[in-house]
The first five atom37 places (N, CA, C, CB, O) and aatype in JSON, in Angstrom:
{
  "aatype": [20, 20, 20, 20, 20, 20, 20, 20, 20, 20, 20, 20, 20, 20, 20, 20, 20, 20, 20, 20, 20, 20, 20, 20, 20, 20, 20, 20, 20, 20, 20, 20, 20, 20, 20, 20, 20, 20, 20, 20, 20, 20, 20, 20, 20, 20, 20, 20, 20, 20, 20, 20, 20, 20, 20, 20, 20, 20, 20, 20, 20, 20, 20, 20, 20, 20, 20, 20, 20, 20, 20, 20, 20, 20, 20, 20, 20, 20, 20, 20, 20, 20, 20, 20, 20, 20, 20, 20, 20, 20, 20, 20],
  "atom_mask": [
    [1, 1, 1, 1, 1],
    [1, 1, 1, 1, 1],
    [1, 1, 1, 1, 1],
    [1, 1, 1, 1, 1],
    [1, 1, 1, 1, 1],
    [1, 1, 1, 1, 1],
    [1, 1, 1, 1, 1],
    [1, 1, 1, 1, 1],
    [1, 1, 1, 1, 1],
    [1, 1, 1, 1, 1],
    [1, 1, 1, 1, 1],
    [1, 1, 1, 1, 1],
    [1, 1, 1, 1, 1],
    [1, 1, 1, 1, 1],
    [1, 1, 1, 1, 1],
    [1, 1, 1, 1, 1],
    [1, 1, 1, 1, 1],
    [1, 1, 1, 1, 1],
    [1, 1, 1, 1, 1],
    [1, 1, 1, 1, 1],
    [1, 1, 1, 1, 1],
    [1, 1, 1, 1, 1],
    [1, 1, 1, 1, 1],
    [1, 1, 1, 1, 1],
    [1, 1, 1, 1, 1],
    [1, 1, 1, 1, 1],
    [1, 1, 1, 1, 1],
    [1, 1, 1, 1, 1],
    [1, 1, 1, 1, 1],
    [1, 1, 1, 1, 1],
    [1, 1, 1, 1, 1],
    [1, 1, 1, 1, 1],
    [1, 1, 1, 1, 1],
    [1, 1, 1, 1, 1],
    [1, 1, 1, 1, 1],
    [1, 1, 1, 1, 1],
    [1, 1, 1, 1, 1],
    [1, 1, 1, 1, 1],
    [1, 1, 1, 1, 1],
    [1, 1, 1, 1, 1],
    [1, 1, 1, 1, 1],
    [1, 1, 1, 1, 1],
    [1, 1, 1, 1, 1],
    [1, 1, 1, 1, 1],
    [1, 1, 1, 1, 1],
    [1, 1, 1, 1, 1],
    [1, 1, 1, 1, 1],
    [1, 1, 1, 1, 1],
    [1, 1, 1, 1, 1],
    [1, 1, 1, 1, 1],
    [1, 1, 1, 1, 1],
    [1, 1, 1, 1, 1],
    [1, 1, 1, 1, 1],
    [1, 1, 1, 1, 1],
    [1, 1, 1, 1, 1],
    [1, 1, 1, 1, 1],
    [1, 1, 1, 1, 1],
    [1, 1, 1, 1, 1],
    [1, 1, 1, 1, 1],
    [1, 1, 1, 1, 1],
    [1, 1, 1, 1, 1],
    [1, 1, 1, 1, 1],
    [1, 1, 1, 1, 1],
    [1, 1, 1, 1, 1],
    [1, 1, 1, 1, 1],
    [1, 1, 1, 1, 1],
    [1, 1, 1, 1, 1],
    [1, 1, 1, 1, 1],
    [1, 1, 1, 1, 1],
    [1, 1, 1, 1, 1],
    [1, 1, 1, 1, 1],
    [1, 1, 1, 1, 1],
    [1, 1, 1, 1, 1],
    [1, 1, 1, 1, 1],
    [1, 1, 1, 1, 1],
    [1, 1, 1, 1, 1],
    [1, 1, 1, 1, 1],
    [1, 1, 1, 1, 1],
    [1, 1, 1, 1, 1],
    [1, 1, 1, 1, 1],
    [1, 1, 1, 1, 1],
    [1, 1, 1, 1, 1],
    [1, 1, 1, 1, 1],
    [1, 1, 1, 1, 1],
    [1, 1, 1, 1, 1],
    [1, 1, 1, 1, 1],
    [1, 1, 1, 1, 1],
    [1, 1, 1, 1, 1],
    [1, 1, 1, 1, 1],
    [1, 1, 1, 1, 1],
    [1, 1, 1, 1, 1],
    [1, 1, 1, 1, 1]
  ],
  "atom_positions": [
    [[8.99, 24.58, 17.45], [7.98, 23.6, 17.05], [8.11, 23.34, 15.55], [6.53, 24.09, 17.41], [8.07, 24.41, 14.94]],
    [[8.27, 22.25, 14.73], [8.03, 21.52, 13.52], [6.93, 22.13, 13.14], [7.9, 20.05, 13.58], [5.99, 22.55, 13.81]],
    [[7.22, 22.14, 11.47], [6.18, 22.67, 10.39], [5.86, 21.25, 10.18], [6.72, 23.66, 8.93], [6.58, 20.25, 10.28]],
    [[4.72, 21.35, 9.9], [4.0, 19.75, 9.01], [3.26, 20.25, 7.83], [2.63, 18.69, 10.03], [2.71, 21.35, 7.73]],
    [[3.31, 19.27, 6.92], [1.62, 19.45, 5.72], [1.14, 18.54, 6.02], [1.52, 19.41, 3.92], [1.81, 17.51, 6.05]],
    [[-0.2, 18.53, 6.36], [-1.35, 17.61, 5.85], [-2.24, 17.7, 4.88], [-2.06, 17.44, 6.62], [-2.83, 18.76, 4.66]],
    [[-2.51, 16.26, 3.98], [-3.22, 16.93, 3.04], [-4.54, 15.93, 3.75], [-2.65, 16.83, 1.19], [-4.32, 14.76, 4.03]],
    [[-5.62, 16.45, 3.93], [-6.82, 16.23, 4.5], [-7.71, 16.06, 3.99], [-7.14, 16.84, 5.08], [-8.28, 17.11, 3.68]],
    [[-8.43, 14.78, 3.57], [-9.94, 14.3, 2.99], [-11.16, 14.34, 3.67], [-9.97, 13.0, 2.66], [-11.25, 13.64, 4.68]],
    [[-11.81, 14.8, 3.44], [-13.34, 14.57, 4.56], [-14.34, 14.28, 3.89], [-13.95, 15.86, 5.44], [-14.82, 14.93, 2.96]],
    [[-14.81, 13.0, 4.47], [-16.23, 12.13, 3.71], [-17.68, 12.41, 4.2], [-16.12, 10.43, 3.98], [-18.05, 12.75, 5.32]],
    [[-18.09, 12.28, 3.59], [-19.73, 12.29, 4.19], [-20.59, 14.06, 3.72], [-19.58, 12.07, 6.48], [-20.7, 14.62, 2.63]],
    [[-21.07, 14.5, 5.19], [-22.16, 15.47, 4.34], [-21.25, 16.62, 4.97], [-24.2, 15.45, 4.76], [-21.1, 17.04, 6.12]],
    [[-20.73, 16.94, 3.79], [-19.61, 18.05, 3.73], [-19.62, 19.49, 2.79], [-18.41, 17.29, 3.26], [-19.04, 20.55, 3.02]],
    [[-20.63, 19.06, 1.48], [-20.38, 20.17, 0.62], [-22.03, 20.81, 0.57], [-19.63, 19.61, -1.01], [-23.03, 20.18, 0.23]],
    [[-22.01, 21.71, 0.86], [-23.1, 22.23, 0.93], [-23.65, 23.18, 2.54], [-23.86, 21.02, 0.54], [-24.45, 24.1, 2.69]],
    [[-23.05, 22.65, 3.23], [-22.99, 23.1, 4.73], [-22.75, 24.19, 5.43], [-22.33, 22.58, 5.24], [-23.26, 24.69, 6.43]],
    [[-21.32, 24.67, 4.29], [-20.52, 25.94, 5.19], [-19.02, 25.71, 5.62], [-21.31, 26.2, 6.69], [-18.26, 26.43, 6.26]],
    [[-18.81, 24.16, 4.9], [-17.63, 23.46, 5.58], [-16.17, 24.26, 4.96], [-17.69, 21.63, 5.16], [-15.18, 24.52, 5.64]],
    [[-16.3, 24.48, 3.91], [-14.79, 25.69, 3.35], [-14.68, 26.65, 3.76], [-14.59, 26.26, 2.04], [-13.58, 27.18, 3.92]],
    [[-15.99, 27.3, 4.14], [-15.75, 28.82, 5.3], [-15.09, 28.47, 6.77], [-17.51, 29.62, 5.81], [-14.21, 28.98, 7.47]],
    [[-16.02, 27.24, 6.87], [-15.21, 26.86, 8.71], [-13.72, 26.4, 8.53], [-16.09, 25.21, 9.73], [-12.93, 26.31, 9.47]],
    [[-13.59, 26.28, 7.95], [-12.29, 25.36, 7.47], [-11.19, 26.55, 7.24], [-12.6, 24.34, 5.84], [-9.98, 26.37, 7.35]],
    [[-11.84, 27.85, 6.9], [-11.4, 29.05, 5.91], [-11.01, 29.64, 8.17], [-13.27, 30.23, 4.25], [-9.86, 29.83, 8.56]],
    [[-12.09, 29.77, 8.99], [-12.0, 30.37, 10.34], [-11.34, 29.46, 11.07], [-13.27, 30.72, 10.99], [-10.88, 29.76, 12.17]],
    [[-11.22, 28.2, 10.55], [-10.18, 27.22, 12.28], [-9.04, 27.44, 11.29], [-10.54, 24.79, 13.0], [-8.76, 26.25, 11.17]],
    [[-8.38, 27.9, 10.68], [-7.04, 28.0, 9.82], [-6.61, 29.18, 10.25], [-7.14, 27.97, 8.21], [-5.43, 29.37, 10.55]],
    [[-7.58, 30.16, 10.32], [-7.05, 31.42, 10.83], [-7.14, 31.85, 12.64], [-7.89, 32.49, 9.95], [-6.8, 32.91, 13.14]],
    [[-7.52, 31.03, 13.11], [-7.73, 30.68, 14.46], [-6.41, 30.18, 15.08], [-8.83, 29.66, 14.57], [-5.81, 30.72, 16.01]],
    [[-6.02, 28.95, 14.38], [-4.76, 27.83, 14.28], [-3.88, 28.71, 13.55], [-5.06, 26.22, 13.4], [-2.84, 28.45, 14.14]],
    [[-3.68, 29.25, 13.01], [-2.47, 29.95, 12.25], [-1.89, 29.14, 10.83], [-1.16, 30.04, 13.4], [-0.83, 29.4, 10.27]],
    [[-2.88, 28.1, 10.43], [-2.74, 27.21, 9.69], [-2.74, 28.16, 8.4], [-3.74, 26.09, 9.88], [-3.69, 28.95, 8.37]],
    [[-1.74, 28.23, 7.18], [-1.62, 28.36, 5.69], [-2.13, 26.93, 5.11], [0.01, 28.71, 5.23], [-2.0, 25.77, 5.5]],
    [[-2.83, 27.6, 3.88], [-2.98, 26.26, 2.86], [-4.12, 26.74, 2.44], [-3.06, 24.6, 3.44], [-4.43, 27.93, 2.37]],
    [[-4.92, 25.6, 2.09], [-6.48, 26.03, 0.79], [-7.21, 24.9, 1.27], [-6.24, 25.89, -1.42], [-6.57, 24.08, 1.94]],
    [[-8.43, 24.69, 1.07], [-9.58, 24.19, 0.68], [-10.19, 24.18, -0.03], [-10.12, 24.25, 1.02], [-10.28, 25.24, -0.66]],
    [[-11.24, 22.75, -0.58], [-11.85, 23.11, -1.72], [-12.56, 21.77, -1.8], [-10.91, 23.6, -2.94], [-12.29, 20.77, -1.14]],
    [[-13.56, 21.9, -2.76], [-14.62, 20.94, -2.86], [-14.08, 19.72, -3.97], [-16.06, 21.77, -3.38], [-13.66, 19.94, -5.11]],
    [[-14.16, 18.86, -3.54], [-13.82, 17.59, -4.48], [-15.12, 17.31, -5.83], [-13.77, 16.05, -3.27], [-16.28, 17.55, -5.52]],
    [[-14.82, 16.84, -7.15], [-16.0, 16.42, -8.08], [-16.65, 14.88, -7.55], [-15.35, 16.3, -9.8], [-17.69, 14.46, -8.05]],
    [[-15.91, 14.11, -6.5], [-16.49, 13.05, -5.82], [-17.11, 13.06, -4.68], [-15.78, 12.3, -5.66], [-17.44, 12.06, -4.05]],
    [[-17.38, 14.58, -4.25], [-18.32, 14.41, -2.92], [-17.5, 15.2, -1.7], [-18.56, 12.59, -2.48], [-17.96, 15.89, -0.79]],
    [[-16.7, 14.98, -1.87], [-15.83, 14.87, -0.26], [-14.86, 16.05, -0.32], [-14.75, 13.24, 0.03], [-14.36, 15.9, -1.44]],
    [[-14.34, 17.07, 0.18], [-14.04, 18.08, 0.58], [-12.22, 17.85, 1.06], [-15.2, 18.43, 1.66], [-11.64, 17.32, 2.01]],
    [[-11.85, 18.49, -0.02], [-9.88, 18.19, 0.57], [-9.57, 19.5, 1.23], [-8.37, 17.95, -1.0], [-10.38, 20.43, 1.17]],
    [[-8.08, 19.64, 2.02], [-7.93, 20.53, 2.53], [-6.54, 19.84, 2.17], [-8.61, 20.97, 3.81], [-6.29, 18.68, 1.84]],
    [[-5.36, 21.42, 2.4], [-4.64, 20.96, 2.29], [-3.58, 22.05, 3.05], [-4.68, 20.51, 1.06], [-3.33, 23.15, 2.55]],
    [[-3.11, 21.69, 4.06], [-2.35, 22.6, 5.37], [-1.13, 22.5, 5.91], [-2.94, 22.49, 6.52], [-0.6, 21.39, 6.06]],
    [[-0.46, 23.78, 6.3], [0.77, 23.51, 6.72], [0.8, 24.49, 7.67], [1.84, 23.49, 5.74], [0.2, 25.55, 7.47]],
    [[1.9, 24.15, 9.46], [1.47, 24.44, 10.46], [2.74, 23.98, 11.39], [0.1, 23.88, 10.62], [3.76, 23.38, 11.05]],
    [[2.37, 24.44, 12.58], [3.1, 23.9, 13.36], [2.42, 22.45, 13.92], [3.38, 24.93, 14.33], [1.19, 22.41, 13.85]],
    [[3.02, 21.36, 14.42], [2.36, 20.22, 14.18], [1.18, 20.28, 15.3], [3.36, 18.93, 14.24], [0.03, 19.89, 15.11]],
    [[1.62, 20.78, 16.4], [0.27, 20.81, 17.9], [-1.02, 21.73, 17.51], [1.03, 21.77, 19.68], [-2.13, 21.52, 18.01]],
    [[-0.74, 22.91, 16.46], [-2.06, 23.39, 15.67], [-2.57, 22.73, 14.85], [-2.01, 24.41, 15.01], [-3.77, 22.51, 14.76]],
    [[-1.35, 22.19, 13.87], [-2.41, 21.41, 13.01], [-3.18, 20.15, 13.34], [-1.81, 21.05, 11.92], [-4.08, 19.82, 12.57]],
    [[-2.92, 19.35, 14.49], [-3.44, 18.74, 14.85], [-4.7, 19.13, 16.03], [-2.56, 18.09, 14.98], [-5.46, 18.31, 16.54]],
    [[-4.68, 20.53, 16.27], [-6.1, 20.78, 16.85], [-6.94, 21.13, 15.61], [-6.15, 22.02, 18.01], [-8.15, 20.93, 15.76]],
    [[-6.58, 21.59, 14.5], [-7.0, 22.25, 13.21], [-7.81, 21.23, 12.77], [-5.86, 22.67, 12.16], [-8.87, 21.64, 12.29]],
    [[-7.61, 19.74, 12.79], [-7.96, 18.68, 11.69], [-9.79, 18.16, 13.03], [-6.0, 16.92, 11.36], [-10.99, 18.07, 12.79]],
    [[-8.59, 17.9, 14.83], [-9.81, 17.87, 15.36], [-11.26, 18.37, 15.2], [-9.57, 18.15, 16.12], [-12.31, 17.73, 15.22]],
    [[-10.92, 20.17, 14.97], [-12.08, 20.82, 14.43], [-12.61, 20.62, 13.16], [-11.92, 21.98, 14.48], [-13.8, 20.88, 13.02]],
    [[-11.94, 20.18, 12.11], [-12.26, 20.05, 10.96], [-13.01, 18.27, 11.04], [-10.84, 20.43, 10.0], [-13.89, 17.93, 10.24]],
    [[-12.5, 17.4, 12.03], [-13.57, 16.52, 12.07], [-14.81, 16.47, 12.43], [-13.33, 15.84, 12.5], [-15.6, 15.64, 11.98]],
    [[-15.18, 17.59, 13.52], [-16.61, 18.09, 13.81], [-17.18, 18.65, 13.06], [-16.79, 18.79, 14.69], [-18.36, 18.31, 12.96]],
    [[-16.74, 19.69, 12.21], [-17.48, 20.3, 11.17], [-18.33, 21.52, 11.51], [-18.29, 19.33, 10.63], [-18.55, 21.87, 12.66]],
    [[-18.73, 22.05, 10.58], [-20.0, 22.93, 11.19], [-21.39, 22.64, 11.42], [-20.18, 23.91, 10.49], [-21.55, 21.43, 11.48]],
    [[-22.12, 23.1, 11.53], [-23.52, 22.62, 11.67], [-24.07, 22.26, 10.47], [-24.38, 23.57, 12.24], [-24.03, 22.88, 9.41]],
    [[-24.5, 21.36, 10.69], [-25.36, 20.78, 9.55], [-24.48, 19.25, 8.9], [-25.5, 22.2, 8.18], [-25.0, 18.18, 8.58]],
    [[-23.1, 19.62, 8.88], [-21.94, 18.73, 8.28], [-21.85, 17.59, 9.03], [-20.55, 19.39, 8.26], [-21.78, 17.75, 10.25]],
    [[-21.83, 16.07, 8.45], [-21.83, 14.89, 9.53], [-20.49, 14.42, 8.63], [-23.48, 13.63, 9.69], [-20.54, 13.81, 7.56]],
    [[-19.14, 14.9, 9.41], [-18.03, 13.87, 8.92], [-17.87, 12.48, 9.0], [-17.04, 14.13, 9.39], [-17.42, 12.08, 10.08]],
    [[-18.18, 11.45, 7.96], [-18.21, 9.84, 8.26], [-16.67, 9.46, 8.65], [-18.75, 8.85, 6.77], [-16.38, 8.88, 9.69]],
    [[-15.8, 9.86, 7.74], [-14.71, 9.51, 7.78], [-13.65, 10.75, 7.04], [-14.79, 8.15, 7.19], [-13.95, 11.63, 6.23]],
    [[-12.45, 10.46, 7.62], [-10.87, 11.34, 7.69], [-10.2, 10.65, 6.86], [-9.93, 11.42, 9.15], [-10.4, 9.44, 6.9]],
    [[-9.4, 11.06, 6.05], [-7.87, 10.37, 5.57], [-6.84, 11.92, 5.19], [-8.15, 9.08, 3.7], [-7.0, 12.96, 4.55]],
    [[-5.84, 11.35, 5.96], [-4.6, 12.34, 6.19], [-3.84, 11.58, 5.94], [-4.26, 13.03, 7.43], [-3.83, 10.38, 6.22]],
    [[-2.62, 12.61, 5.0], [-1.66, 12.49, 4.77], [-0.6, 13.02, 4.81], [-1.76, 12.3, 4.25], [-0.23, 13.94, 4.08]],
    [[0.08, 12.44, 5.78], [1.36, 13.62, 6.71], [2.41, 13.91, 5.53], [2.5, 12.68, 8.37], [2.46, 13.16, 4.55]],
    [[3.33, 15.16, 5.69], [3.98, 15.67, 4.58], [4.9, 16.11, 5.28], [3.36, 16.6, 3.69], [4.76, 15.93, 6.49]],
    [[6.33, 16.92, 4.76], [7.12, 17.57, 5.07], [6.53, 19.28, 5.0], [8.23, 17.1, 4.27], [5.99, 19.39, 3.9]],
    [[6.47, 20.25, 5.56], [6.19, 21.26, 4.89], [7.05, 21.81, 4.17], [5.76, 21.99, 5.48], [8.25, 21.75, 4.43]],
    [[6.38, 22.65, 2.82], [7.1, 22.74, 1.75], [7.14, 24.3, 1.97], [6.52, 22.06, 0.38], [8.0, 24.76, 1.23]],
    [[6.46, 25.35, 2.78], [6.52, 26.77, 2.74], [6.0, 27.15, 1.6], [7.76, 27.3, 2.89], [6.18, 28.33, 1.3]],
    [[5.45, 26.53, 0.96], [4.89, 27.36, -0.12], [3.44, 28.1, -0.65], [5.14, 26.69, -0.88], [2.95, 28.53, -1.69]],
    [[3.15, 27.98, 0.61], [1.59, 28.44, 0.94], [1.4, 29.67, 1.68], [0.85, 27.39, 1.78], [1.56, 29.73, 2.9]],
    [[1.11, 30.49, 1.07], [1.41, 31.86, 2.55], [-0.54, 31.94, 2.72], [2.58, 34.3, 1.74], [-1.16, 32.31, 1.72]],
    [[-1.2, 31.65, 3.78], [-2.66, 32.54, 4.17], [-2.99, 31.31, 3.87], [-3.44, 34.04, 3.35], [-2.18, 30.43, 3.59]],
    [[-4.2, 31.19, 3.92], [-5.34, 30.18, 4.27], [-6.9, 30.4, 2.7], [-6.04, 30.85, 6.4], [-7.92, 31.03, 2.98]],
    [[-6.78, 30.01, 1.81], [-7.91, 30.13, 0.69], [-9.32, 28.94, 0.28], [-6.98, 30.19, -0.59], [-9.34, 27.71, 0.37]],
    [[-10.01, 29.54, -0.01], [-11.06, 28.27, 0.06], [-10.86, 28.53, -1.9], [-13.21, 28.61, 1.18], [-10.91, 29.59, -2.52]],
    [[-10.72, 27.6, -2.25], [-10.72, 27.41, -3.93], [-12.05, 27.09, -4.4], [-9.75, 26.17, -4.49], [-12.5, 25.97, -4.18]],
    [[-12.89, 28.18, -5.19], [-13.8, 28.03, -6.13], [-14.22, 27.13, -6.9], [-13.66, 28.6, -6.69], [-15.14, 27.38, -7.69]]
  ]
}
């Protein structure tokens, strides 16, 4: 199976929720490497690399969110994976 990166935007009510911890458990669920972290404009990036059939259940879950979180809108951006990410981090 193909490695992919996605780098992943999520809009709406995202920061404040719990959404970098969930994000931090469907990565380690999915086997997904990469980071998360809160944007200064609102919206919550992620940024992952995977085999492509996880990462694409990875992003599904990451469009539902956790409780409380109402994702308006997605923007992904497919990548080559670069391997340079080992584990899954939520950035401070």
């Amino acid at each position: 199976m193909p490695l992919r990166r996605a780098r992943i935007e999520l809009f709406g009510r995202v920061q404040g929720v719990g959404f970098r911890f969930f994000a931090q458990e469907m990565a380690l669920r999915y086997r997904i490497d990469g980071y998360v972290q809160n944007t200064f404009s609102g919206s919550v990036e992620v940024v992952a690399e995977g085999e492509e059939d996880a990462l694409a259940k990875f992003i599904e879950e990451l469009k539902k969110g956790p409780p409380g979180a109402r994702v308006q809108n997605v923007r992904i951006v497919w990548g080559e994976a670069k391997g340079d990410i080992r584990g899954f981090r939520v950035v401070y």
